[in-house]
N, C-alpha and C positions, 0 to 999 in steps of 0.2 A: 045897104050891104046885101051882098048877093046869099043864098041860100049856102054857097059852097064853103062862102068864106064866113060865115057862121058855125057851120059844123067843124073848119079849124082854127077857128078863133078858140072854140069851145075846147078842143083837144088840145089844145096848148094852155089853157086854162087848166087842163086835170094834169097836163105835162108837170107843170109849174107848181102846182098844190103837190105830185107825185113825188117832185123833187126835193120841196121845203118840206117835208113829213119825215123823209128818206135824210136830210140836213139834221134835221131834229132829234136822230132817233126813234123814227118811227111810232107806229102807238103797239098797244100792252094787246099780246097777243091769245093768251092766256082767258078762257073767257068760263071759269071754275072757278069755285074757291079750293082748291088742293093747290098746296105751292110744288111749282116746278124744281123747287130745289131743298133736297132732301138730306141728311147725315147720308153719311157714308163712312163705313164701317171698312179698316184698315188694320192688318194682320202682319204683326213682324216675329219671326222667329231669332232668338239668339240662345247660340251651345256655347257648352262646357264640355270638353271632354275629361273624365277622372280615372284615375287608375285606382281601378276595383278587383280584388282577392277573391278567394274564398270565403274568407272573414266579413266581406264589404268592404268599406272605408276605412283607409290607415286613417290615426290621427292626423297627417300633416293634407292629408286631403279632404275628411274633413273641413278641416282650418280654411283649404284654399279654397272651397264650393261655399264656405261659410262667409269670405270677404267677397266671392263674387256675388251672391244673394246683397249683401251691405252697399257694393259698388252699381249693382244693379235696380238699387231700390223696388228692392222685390215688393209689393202693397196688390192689394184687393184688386182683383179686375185678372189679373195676370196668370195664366195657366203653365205649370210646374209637370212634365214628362221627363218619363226616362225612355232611353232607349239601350236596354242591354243585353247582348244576345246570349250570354248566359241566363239569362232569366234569373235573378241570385235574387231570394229573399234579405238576404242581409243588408246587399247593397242598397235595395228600395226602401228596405228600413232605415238603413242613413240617413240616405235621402229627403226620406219623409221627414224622420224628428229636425232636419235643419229648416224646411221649406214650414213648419210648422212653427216656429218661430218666430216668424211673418205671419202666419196664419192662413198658412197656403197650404192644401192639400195636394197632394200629387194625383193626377189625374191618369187614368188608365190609354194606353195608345198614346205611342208620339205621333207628332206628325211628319211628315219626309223634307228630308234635312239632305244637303250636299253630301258629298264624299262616305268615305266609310269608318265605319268604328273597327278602331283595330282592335287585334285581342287581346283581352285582358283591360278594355278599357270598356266604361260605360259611357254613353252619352247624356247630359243632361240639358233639357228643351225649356227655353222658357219662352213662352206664346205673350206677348203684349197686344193687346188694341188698343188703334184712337180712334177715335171720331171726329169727324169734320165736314162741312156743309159746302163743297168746292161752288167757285162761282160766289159766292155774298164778300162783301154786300154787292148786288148788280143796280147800275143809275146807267146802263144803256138806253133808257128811253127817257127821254126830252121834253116830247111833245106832250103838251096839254092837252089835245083833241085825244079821243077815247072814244071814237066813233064804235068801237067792238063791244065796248062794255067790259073791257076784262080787265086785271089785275096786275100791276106793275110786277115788271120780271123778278121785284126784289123783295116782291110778297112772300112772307114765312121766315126769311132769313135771320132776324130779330130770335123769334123763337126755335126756331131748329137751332141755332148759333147755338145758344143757351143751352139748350137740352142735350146739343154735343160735346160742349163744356163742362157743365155739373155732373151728366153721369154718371155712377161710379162705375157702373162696367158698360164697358159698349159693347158689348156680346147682346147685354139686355136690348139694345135698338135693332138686333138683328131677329133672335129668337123669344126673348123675354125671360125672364126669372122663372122658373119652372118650381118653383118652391118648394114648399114638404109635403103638403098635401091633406094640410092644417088650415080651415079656412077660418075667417072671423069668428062666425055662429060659434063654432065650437070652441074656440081661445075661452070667447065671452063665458059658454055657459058651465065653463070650467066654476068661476067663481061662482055663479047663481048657485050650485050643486052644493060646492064649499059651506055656502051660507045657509042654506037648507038644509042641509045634513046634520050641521052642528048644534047639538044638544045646548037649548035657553039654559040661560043662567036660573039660579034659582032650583034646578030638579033635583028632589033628593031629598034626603032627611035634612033639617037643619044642624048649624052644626051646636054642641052642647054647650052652654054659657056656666061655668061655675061657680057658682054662689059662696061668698065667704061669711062665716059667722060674725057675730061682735057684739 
């Protein structure tokens, strides 16, 4: 065999491997261990608009921002704004005592919402997140060869899934829990203090036993 037909014997040899890798799905491109495929943190806003006084809230409104909370499954995770350009203490106090029946605080700032709030009406914002891992589970790659060393596309997806699912707030996946600013040490040495502090049994005079005749 001649030198020439060598050299395309041989390029049609890596043609044909090229081909059957590229049939296979390829190999794992990926050559870290951080997975390619991450939560993703997803923001829906949905209003209420309520007709608000001087007083705040009539009872029958109230009543109505109190079945949309019920209808809305208002729960933990979920961020509670007003937007009212009266500024009405009353009205926020409403507010608050219904979103607090959930156990929602109302949060300071809405965020920008369609159309307009007409007057004499407040808006009320309610912020959801999910989380979800787009892309898992991924089996686009086939091939057993792993010439690169690296990590199937569907590496992490198992655990991100997971941790997008049980979260209770997906806010936390974005910024984290910013907490009270109460750290363990100190919880803990709450009690140590309790228990040192408090005066043994025993201190003191005893107490008088009295003696009967007979």
């Amino acid at each position: 065999m001649s030198k020439f037909n060598t050299k395309l014997a041989g390029a049609l040899t890596l043609t044909v491997a090229s081909i059957g890798l590229a049939a296979c799905g390829g190999m794992p491109e990926n050559r870290t261990v951080y997975s390619t495929k991450q939560p993703v943190v997803e923001r829906t806003n949905y209003t209420l608009d309520v007709r608000a006084g001087a007083g705040g809230l009539s009872i029958p409104e109230q009543q109505r921002l109190s079945g949309w909370f019920d209808a809305m499954d208002l729960r933990y995770g979920d961020r509670v704004s007003i937007e009212d350009p009266m500024l009405s203490g009353a009205t926020k106090d409403a507010i608050s005592k219904l979103a607090a029946r959930h156990g929602i605080l109302v949060s300071d700032g809405a965020p920008v919402t369609s159309g307009y709030v007409q007057p004499g009406n407040a808006r009320v914002v309610l912020t959801r997140s999910t989380a979800s891992v787009p892309g898992c589970p991924d089996w686009s790659v086939k091939s057993e060869m792993n010439y690169n060393n690296g990590t199937h596309p569907g590496y992490g997806c198992a655990t991100n899934g997971n941790i997008a699912a049980m979260v209770a707030d997906p806010e936390d996946l974005v910024s984290g829990d910013k907490g009270s600013g109460e750290v363990y040490v100190q919880r803990a040495s709450k009690a140590v203090d309790a228990y040192r502090e408090k005066a043994p049994e025993g201190v003191g005079a005893l107490p008088g036993a009295g003696g009967t005749g007979g």
